[in-house]
C-alpha positions as CSV (number, residue, x, y, z in Angstrom):
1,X,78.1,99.5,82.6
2,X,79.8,101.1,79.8
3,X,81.1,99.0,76.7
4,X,84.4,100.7,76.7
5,X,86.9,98.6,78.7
6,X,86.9,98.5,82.5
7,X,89.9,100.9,83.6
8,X,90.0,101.9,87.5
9,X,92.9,103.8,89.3
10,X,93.8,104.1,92.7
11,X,96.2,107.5,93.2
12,X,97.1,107.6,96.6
13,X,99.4,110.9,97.7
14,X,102.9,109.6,99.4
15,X,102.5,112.1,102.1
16,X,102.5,109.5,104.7
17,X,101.6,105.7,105.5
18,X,98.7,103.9,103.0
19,X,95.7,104.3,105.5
20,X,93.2,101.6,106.3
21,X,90.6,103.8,104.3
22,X,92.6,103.9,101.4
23,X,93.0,100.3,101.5
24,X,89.5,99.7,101.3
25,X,89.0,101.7,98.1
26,X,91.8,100.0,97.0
27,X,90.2,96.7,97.4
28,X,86.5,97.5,95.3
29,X,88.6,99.0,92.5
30,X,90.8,95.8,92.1
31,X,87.4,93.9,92.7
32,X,85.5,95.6,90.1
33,X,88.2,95.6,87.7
34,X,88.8,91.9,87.9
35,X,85.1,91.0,87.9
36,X,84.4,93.0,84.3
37,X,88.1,91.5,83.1
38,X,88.9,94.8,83.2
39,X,92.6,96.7,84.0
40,X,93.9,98.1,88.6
41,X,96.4,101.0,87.7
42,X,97.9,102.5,90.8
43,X,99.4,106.7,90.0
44,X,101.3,108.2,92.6
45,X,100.1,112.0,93.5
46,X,103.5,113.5,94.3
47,X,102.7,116.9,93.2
48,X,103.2,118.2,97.2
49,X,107.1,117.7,96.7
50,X,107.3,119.2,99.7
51,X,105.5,116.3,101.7
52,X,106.0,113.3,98.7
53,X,108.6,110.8,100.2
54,X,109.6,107.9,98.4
55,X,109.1,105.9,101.7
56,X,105.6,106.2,101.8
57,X,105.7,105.6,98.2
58,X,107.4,102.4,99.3
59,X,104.7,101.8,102.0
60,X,101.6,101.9,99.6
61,X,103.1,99.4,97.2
62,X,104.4,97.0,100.2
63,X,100.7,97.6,101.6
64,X,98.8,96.6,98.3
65,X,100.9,94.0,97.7
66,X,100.7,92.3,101.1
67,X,97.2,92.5,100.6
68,X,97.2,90.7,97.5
69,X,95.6,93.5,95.3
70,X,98.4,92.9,92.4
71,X,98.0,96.2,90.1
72,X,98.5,95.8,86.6
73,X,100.3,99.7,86.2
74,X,101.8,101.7,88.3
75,X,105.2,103.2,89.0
76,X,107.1,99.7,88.7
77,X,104.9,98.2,86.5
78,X,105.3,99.4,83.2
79,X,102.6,100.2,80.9
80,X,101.1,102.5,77.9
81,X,100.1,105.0,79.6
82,X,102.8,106.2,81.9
83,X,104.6,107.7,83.5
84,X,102.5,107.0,87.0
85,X,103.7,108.9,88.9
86,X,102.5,113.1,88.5
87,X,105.7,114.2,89.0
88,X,106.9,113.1,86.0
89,X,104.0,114.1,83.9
90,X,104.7,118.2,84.3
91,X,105.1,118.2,80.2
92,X,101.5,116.9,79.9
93,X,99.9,118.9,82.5
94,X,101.8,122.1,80.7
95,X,100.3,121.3,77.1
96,X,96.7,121.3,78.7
97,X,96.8,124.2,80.9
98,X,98.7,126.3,78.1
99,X,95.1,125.5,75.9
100,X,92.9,126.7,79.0
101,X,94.8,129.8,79.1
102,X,94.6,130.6,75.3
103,X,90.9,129.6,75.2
104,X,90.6,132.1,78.2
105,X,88.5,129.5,80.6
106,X,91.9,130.1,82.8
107,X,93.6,132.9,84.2
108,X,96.8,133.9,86.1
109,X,96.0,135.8,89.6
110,X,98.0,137.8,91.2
111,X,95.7,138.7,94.4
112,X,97.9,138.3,97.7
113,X,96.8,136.3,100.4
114,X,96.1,139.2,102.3
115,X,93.6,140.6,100.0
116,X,91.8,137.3,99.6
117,X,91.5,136.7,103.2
118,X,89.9,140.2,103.5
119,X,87.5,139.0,100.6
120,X,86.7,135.9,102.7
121,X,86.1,137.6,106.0
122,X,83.6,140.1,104.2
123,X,81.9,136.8,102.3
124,X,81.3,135.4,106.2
125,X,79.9,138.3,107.5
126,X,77.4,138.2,104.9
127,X,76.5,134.7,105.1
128,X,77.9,134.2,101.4
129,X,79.4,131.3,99.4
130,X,83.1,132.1,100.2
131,X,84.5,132.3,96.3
132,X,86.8,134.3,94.3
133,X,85.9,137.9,94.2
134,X,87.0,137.4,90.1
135,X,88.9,140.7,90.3
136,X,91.9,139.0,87.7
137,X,89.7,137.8,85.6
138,X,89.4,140.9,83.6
139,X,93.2,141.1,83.1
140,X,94.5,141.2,79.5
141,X,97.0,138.4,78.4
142,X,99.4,141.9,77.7
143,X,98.8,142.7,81.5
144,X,99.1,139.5,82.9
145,X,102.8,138.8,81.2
146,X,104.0,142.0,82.1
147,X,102.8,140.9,86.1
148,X,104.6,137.6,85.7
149,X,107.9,139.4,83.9
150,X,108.1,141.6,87.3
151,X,108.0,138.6,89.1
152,X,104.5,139.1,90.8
153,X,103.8,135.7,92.5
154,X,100.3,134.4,90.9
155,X,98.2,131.2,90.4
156,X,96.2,130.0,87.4
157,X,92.9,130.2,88.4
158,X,89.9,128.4,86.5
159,X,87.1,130.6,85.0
160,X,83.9,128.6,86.3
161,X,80.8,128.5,84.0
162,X,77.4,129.9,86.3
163,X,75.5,126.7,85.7
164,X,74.9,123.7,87.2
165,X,76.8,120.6,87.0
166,X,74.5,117.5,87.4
167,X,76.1,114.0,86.9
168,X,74.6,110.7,87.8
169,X,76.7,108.6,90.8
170,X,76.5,104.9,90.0
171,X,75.7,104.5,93.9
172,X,73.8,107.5,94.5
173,X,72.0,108.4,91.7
174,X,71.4,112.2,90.1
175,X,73.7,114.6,91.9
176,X,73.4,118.2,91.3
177,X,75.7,121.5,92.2
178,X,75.4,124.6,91.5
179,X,78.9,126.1,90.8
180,X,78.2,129.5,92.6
181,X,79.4,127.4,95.9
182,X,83.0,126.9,94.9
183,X,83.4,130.4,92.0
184,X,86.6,130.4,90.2
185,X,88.8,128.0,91.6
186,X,92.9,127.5,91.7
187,X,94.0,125.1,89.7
188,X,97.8,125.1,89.2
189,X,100.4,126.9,90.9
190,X,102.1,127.3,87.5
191,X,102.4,125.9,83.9
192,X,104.1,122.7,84.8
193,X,102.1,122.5,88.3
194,X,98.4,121.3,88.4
195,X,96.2,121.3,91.3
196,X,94.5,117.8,92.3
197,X,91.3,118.8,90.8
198,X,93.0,119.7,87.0
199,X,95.7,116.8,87.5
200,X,93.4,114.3,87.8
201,X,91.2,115.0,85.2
202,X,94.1,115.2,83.0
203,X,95.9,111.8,84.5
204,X,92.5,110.1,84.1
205,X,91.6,111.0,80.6
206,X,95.7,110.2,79.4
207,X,95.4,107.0,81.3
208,X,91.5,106.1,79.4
209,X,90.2,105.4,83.0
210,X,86.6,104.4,82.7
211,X,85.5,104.4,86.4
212,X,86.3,106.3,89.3
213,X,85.4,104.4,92.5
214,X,86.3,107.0,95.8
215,X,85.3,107.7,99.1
216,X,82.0,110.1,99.8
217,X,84.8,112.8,100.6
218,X,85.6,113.3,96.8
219,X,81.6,114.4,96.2
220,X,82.6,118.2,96.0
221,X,85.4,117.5,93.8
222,X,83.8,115.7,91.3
223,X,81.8,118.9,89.7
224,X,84.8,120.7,89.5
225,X,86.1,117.6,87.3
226,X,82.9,117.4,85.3
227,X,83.7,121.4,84.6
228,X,87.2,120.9,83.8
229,X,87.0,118.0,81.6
230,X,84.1,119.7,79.9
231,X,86.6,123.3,79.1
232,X,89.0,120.4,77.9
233,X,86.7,118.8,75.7
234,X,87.0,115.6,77.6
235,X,84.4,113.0,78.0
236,X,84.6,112.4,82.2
237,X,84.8,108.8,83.5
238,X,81.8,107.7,85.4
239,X,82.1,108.0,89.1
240,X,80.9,106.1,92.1
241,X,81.4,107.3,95.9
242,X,81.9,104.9,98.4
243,X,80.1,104.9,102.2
244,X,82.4,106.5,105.0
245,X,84.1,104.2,107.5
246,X,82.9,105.1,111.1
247,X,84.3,104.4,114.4
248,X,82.3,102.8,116.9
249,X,80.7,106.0,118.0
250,X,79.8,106.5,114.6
251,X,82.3,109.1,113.6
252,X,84.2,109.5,110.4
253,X,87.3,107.6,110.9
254,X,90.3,109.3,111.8
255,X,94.1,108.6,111.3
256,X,94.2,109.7,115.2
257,X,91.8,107.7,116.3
258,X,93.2,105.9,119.3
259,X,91.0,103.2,119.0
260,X,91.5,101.7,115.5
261,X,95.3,101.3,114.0
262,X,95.1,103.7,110.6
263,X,98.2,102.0,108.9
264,X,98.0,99.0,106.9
265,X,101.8,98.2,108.0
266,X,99.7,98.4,111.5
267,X,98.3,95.6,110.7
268,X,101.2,93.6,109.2
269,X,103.2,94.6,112.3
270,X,100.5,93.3,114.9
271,X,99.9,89.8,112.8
272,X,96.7,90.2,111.2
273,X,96.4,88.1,108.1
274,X,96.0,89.4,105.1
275,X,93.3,87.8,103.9
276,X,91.3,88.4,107.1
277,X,92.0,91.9,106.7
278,X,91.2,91.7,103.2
279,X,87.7,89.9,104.1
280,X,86.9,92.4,106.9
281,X,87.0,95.2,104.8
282,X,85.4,94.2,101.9
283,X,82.3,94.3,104.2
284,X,82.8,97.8,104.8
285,X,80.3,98.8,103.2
286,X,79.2,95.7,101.0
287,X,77.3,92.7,101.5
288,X,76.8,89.6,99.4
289,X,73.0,89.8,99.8
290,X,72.8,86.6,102.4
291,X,74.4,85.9,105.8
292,X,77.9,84.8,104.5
293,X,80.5,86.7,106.4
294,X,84.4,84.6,104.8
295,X,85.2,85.3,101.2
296,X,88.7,84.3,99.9
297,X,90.0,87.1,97.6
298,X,89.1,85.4,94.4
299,X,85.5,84.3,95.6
300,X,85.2,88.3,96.4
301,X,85.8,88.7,92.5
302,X,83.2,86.4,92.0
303,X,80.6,87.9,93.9
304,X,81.4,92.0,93.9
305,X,78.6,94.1,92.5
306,X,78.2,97.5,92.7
307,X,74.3,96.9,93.0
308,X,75.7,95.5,96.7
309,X,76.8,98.2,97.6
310,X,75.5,100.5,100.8
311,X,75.4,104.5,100.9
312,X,75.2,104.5,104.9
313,X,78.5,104.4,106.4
314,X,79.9,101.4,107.8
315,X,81.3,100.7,111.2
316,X,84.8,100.3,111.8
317,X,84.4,96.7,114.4
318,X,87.8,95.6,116.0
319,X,86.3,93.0,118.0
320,X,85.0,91.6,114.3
321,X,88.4,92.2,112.6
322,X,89.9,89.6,115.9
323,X,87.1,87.3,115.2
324,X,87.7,86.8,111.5
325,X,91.4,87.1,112.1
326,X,91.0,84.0,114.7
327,X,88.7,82.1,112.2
328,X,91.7,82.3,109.0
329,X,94.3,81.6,112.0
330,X,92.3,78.2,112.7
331,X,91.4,77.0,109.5
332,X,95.6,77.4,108.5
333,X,97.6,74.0,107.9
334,X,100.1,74.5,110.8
335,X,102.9,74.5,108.9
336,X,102.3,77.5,107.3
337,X,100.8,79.0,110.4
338,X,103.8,78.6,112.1
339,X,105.9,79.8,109.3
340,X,104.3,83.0,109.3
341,X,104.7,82.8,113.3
342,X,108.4,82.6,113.4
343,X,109.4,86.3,112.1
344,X,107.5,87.7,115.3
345,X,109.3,84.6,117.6
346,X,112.6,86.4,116.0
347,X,111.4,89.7,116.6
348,X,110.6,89.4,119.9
349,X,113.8,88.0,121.3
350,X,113.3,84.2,122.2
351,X,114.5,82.6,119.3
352,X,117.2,83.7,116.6
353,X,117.8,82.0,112.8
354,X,121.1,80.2,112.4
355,X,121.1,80.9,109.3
356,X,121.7,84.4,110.0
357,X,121.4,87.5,112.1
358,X,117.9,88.3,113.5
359,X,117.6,91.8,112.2
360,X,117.8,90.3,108.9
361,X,114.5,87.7,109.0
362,X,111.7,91.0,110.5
363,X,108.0,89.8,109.1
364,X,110.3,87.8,106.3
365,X,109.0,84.4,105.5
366,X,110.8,81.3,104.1
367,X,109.4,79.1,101.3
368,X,111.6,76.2,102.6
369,X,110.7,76.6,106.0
370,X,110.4,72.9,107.1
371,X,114.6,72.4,106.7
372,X,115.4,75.7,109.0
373,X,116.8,75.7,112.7
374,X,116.8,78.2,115.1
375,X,118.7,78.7,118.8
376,X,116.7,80.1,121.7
377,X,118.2,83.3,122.9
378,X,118.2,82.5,126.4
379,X,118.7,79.0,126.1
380,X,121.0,78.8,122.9
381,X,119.0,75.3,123.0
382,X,118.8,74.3,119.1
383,X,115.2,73.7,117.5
384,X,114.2,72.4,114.4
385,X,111.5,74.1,112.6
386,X,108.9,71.0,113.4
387,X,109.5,71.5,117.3
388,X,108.1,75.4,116.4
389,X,104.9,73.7,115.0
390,X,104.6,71.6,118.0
391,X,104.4,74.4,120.4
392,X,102.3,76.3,117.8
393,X,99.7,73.9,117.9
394,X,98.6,74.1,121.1
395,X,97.4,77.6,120.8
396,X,96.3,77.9,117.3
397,X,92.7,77.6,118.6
398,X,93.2,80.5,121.1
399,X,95.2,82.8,118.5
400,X,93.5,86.2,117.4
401,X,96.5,87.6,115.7
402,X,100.5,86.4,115.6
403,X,101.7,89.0,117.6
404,X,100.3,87.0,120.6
405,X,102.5,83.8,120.0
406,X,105.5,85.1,121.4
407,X,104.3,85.9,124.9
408,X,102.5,82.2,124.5
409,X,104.7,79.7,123.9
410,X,107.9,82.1,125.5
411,X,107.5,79.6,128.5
412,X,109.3,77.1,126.3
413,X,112.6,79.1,126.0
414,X,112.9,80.2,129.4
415,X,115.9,78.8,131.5
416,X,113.8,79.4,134.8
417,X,110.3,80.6,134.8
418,X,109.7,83.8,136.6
419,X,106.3,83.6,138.6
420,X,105.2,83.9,142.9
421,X,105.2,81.0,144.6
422,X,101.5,82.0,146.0
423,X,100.6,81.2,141.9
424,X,101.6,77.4,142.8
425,X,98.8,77.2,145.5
426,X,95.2,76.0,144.4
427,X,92.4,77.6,145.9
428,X,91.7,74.9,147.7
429,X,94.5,75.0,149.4
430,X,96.8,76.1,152.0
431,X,100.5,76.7,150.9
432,X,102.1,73.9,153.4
433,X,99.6,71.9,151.6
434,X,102.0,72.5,148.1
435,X,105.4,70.6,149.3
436,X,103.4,67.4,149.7
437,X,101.9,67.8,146.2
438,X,105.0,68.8,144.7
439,X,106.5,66.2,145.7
440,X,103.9,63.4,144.7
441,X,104.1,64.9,141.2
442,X,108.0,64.4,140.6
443,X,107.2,61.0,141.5
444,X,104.7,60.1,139.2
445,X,106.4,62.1,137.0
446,X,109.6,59.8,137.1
447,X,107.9,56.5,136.8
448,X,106.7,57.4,133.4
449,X,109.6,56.7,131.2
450,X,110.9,58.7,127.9
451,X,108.9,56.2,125.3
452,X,106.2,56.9,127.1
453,X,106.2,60.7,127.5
454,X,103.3,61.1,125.2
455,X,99.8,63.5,126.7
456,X,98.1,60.5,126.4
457,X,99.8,58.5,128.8
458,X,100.9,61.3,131.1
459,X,97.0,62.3,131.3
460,X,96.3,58.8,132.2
461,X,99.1,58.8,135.0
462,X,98.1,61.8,136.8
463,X,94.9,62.0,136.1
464,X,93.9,58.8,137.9
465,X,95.4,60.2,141.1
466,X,93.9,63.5,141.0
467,X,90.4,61.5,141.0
468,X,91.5,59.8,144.0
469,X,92.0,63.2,146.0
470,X,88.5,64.4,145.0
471,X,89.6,67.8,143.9
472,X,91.4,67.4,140.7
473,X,92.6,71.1,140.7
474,X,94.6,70.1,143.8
475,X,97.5,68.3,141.2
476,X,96.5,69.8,138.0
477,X,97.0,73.7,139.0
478,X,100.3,73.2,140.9
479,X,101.1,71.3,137.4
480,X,100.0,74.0,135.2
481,X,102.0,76.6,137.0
482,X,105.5,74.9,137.8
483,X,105.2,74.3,133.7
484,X,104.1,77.4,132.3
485,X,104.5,79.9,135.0
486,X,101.0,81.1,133.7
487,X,97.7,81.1,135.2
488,X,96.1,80.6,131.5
489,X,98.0,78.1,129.1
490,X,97.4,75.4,126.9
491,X,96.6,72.2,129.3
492,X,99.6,70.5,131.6
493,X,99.8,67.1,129.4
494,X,100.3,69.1,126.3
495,X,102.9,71.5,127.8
496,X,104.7,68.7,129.5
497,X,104.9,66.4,126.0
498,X,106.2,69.2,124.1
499,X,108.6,70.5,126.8
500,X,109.9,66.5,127.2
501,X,110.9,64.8,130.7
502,X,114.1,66.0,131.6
503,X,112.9,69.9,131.5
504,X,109.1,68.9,132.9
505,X,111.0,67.1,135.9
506,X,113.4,70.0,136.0
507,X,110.6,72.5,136.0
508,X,109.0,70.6,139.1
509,X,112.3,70.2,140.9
510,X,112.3,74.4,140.4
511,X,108.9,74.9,142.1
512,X,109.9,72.9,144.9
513,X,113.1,75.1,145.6
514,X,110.9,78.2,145.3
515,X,109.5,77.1,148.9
């Protein structure tokens, strides 16, 4: 570790949604920046102004912050070292390239892209490093200004040292290149616009960023960095490059891939946690050194190390993600579960606030939850926040991620269920067998007054008639189903004490008129 402070940066481009990826690099610079007391800076890349949008902008900082990896600068968090976003910074970058040009370890070009594709082409059929064929670097300053004052189009290209670049990766160890694979490379379109390579370099030296923790992908850049900061006279920060996330055949994972959601807001959207999420990729590519597998957000602080982490890439698992997802789901107090359940209830069309219109309350939680009522679409029966919970509860054990609640517990807001008549029949059981059994369970049903209507006592009821049959499925199915109109649900007692008599007698009386 170096003694200077701990400053880490995460500089995502705003050409699109914050990636899953992105999230988990994200996540081990926050982690190793809070375990050395050290500073998270996020700086926006919007040098592609072409493909920069401030929604995606929007995105990343809605993403980090639903994840809980709180940055301590970034475009709306003021600090020293700003402005964070490279748009912004074009003064800067014009002071340092101006000195790369005067020193000559930079050059304007003026080769078309015709001629350099020839150039390339010839480079293939020989087998060669395809680099710059250097013809511009011999150009005079006098020459070069009298190019640009005709309006020749050109770049600034970077006059690489033949030498090796050798750094040490804090993951990987002693990394060598030889800079005859990459030759004299572009780095700014003009004065006021760098290249990534020359922009970051810049951005991380005037924001006194210490470590640079990135995917394996950035491995090629980095010697172009050392080079640059070296014409600069900069001292570079020291660099660490994580593992690749693989799909489940192993693969480098892919925004397209069909079989893994790439957008963080994915994940919001489908009611993943964010503390599951957080936990699940944390283990991308780190272990704590024993068989734990759940680490709250501050214990990851605790416990992050470098030294933990892996250089093999580490499989994207969905099923895991669900499993972990379940686990946070079960372990939440059921108030809060439930207040985190109601935006996707809203969203989904069976209940509405009354406190306002629907479109207004998407994935929006309230901190006084317990006081709120809501109308069933359907229905436009009235519920207090507490009857929520209630039917919450009987499927918090069977939840893998909120989106699922809604097609759940929808059996509750239904005026008339919607199911065959042949679901009603046991297998046991022949279908002029149901009427008969209908009709017995209306009657118990009726003798089992409102003070009563507890699970408990409506268990007892029916339960000790079923045993008298011999086949208890011959009551309890036909129960289920004229309740729930499901052939999975929570159990019949539980579903009849949270509907209450009138609709469970109802729902009966509605199975019977379906034969």
């Amino acid at each position: 570790m170096s003694e200077s402070p701990v400053r880490v940066r995460m500089a995502p481009s705003p050409t699109g949604p914050f990636h899953i990826g992105s999230a988990r690099t994200a996540l081990f610079n926050y982690l190793f920046a809070k375990r050395y007391q050290g500073k998270f800076i996020v700086r926006i890349e919007d040098t592609d102004l072409e493909r920069s949008k401030p929604e995606w902008e929007e995105n990343i900082k809605e993403s980090l912050n639903w994840l809980g990896l709180n940055y301590d600068e970034g475009p709306d968090k003021a600090g020293e070292f700003g402005p964070y976003r490279q748009s912004e910074r074009k003064a800067i970058y014009k002071k340092y390239l101006a000195r790369l040009i005067e020193t000559k370890q930079a050059y304007y070009c003026f080769c078309s892209a015709e001629e350099l594709e020839a150039h390339r082409q010839y480079l293939v059929s020989q087998g060669l490093p395809q680099v710059y064929s250097e013809k511009c670097q011999s150009l005079s300053p006098v020459e070069a200004e009298k190019k640009r004052a005709e309006g020749e189009r050109c770049v600034i290209r970077f006059r690489a040292p033949k030498k090796d670049v050798a750094f040490e990766d804090l993951l990987r160890g002693k990394i060598k290149y030889d800079t005859a694979t990459f030759g004299d490379m572009v780095i700014a379109k003009d004065l006021e616009t760098p290249l990534y390579n020359l922009a970051c370099v810049i951005d991380d030296f005037e924001m006194k960023i210490s470590h640079i923790l990135r995917g394996e992908e950035h491995l090629s850049n980095t010697p172009k960095q050392i080079l640059l900061a070296w014409a600069l006279g900069i001292q570079p920060p020291q660099f660490l490059h994580l593992p690749l996330i693989l799909n489940q055949q192993r693969a480098k994972l892919s925004k397209r891939d069909p079989s893994i959601a790439a957008k963080v807001s994915d994940y919001k959207e489908q009611g993943y946690l964010p503390e599951a999420v957080v936990n699940f990729i944390a283990l991308l590519g780190w272990n704590p050194g024993d068989d734990r597998e759940f680490f709250s957000l501050s214990e990851l602080v605790n416990e992050f190390s470098i030294e933990r982490l892996q250089t093999s890439g580490a499989v994207f698992n969905v099923q895991k993600l669900d499993w972990l997802n379940g686990f946070y789901i079960r372990k939440m107090p059921l108030a809060e579960l439930t207040n985190r359940c109601v935006p996707f209830l809203i969203q989904s069309g069976l209940i509405a606030p009354l406190w306002g219109k629907a479109e207004a309350a998407p994935l929006v939680y309230s901190s006084d939850f317990t006081v709120l009522e809501y109308e069933a679409v359907e229905t436009k029966e009235k519920y207090k926040f507490s009857d929520l919970a209630r039917m919450i509860a009987l499927y918090q054990e069977r939840l893998k991620k909120l989106i699922e609640i809604s097609e759940l517990i929808d059996l509750f807001f239904q005026k008339e269920l919607n199911y065959p008549t042949e679901l009603l029949v046991w297998k046991k059981m022949e279908r002029g067998e149901l009427s008969p059994v209908l009709n017995q369970l209306e009657t118990l049903l009726l003798r089992i007054q409102e003070g009563d209507w507890i699970k408990e006592k409506l268990e007892k009821a029916i339960m000790v008639e079923a045993e008298k049959i011999g086949d208890r499925g011959r009551l309890l199915w036909p129960l289920r189903v004229a309740l729930s109109g499901k052939t999975a649900s929570a159990g019949p007692f539980e579903i009849a004490e949270v509907l209450g008599r009138r609709k469970t007698i109802q729902r009966i009386k509605e199975a019977q008129k379906k034969l």
